[in-house]
C-alpha positions in Angstrom: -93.4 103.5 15.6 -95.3 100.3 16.8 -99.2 100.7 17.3 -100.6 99.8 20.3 -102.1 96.8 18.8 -99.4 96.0 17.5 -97.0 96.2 21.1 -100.3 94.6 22.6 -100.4 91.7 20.0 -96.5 91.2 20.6 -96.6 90.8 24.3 -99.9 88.8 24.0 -96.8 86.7 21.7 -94.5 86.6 24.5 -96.9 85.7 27.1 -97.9 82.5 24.9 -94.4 81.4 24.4 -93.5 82.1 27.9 -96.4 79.5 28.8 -95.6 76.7 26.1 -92.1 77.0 27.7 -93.1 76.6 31.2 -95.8 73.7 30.5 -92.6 72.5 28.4 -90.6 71.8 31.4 -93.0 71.2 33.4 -93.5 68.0 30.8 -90.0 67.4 31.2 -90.1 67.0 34.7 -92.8 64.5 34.7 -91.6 62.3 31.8 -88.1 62.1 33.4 -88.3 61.5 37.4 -85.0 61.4 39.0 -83.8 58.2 40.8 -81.5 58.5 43.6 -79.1 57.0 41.5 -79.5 59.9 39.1 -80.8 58.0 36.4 -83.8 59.7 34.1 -86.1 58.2 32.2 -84.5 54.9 31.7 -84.2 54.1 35.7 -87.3 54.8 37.6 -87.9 54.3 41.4 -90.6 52.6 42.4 -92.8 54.0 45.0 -93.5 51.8 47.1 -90.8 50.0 46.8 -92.0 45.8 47.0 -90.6 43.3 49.3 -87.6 41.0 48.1 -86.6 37.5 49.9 -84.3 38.6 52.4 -81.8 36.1 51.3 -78.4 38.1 51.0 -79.0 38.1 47.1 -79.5 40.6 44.6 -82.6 39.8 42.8 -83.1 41.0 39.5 -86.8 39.9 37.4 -87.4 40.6 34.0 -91.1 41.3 33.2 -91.4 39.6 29.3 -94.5 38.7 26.8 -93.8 35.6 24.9 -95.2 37.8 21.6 -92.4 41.1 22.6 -90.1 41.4 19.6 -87.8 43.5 22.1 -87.9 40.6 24.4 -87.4 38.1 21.8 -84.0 40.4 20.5 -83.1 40.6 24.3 -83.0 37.3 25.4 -79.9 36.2 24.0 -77.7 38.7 25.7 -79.5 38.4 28.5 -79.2 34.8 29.1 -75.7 35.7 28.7 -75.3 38.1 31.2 -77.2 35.9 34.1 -74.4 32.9 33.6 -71.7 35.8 34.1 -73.7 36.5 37.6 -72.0 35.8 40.8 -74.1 33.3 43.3 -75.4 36.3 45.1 -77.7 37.8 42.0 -80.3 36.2 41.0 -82.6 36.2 37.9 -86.4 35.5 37.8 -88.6 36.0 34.8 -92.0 37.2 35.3 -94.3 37.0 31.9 -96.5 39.5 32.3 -100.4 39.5 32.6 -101.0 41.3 29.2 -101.5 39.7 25.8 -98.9 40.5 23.2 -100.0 39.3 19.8 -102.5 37.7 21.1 -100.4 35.6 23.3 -101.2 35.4 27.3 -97.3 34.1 28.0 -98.1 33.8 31.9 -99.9 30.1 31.5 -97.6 29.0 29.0 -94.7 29.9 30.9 -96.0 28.0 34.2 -97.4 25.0 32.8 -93.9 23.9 30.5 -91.9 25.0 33.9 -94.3 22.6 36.2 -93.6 20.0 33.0 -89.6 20.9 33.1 -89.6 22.1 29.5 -89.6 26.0 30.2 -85.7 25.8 29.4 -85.8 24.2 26.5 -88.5 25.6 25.0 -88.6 29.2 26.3 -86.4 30.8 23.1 -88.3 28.7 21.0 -91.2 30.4 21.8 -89.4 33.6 21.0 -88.8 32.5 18.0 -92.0 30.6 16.6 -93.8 34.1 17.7 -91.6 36.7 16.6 -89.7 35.2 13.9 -91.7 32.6 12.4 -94.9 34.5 13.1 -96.7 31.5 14.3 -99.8 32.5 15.7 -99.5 30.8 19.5 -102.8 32.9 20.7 -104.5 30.6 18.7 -105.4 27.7 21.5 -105.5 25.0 18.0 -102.4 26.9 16.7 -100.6 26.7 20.2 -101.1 23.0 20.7 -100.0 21.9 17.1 -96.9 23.8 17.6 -96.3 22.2 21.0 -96.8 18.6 19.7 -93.9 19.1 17.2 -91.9 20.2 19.8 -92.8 16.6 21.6 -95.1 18.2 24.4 -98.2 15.8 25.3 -100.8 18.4 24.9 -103.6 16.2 26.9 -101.0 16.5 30.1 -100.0 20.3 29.1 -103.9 21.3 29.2 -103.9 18.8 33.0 -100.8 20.9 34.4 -102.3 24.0 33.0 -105.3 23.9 35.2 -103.5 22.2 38.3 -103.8 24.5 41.5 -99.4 24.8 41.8 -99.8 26.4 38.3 -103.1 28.5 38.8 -101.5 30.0 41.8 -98.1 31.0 40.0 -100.5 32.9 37.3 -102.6 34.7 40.2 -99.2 35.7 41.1 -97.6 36.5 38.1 -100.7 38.8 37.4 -100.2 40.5 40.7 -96.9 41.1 40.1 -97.7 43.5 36.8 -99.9 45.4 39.0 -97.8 45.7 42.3 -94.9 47.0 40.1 -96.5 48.7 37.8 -95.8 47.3 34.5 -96.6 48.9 31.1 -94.3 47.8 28.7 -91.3 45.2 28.0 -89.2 44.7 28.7 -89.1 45.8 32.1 -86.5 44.8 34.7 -86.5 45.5 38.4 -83.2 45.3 40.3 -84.4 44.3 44.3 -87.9 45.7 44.2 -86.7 49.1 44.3 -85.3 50.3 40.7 -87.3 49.6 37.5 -85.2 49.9 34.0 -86.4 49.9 30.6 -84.7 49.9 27.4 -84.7 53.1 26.2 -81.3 53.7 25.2 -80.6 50.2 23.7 -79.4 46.8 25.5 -75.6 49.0 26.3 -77.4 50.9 28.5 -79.2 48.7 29.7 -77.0 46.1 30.7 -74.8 49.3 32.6 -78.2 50.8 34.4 -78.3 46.5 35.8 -74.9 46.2 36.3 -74.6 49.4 38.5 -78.1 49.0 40.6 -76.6 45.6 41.6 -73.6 47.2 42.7 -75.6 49.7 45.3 -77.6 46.9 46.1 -74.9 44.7 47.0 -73.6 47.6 49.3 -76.7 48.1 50.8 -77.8 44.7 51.7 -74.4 44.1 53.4 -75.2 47.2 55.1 -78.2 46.1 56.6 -76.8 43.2 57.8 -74.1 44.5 59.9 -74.4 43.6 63.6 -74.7 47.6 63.7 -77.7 47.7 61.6 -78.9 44.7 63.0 -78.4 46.2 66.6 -80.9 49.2 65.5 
């Protein structure tokens, strides 16, 4: 026969594991929020959800850093997929207002776009940082990597400071915090659905693919002369 001490140690047992179990799903719950969609983890909904050109299109941004391995691997296939698009989706990358590696991407980005290099350099970049492991958060390193690529750096550093560019960084800074960026890649199908990839670029690509789709829908929906009647 059990001694008391020993039921009462047994239950006290119980009661523990009960506990862990609870605060277990409870965790669960939390770490994996369902979307309407009925996504998990990988497909959040943003709350609020942010305003979107009402333009008929389907716009889809990718937050990046310049100095994000997983956005370096990424952009290939992702370059890919946007010259698949039909003409109502539309891409926009947003470099986010953290430094990666040392690297503030959001000035860089701007200032070769306002120049018409952004193209042409942006897997470049990528590359130098992640592959190469130049050190672009250097501001000497940066520009002697930018005059082999035949960027005046003397004009960069004059675009760099004009206000057209200053007020695309405010923005882009803005931007992390309205939606709530954390990590990247992060992208965010019409302001309303933010994916991450935590299942690998597959899943990813399907998560986009599918939250275009419902968005499509929906923005046809709301302009219906029905919906527009209401």
């Amino acid at each position: 026969m059990l001694s008391a001490k020993w039921v009462n140690g047994i239950k006290s047992l119980f009661f523990m594991a009960s506990v862990a179990t609870s605060i277990g799903f409870a965790a669960t719950a939390f770490a994996q929020p369902q979307s309407p969609s009925g996504s998990t983890r990988d497909v959040l909904t943003l709350n609020p959800p942010q305003v979107v050109e009402n333009d008929g299109k389907v716009e889809v941004l990718e937050f990046f850093g310049y100095g994000c391995i997983h956005c370096a691997n990424l952009e290939p296939r992702l370059e890919a997929w946007s010259k698949k698009q039909p003409a109502d989706v539309k891409l926009k990358r947003v470099p986010v207002s953290f430094a990666i590696r040392g690297l503030d991407s959001i000035p860089l980005f701007y200032t070769l776009e306002a120049m018409g290099l952004q193209e042409k350099l942006h897997q470049k970049i990528f590359d130098a940082a992640n592959v190469e492991n130049v050190i672009l958060g250097n501001p000497a390193t940066l520009n002697s990597w930018l005059e082999k690529q035949g960027v005046d750096t003397k004009k960069f550093e004059e675009v760099q400071k004009s206000f057209s560019v200053q007020n695309k960084v405010a923005r882009a800074k803005k931007m992390t915090e309205d939606y709530k960026i954390q990590a990247t890649p992060t992208l965010i199908v019409n302001g309303r659905f933010s994916i991450q990839q935590t299942a690998g670029p597959d899943k990813l690509f399907a998560n986009i693919d599918r939250l275009i789709a419902e968005a499509r829908v929906a923005n046809k929906a709301s302009a219906s002369p029905a919906a527009t009647k209401k």
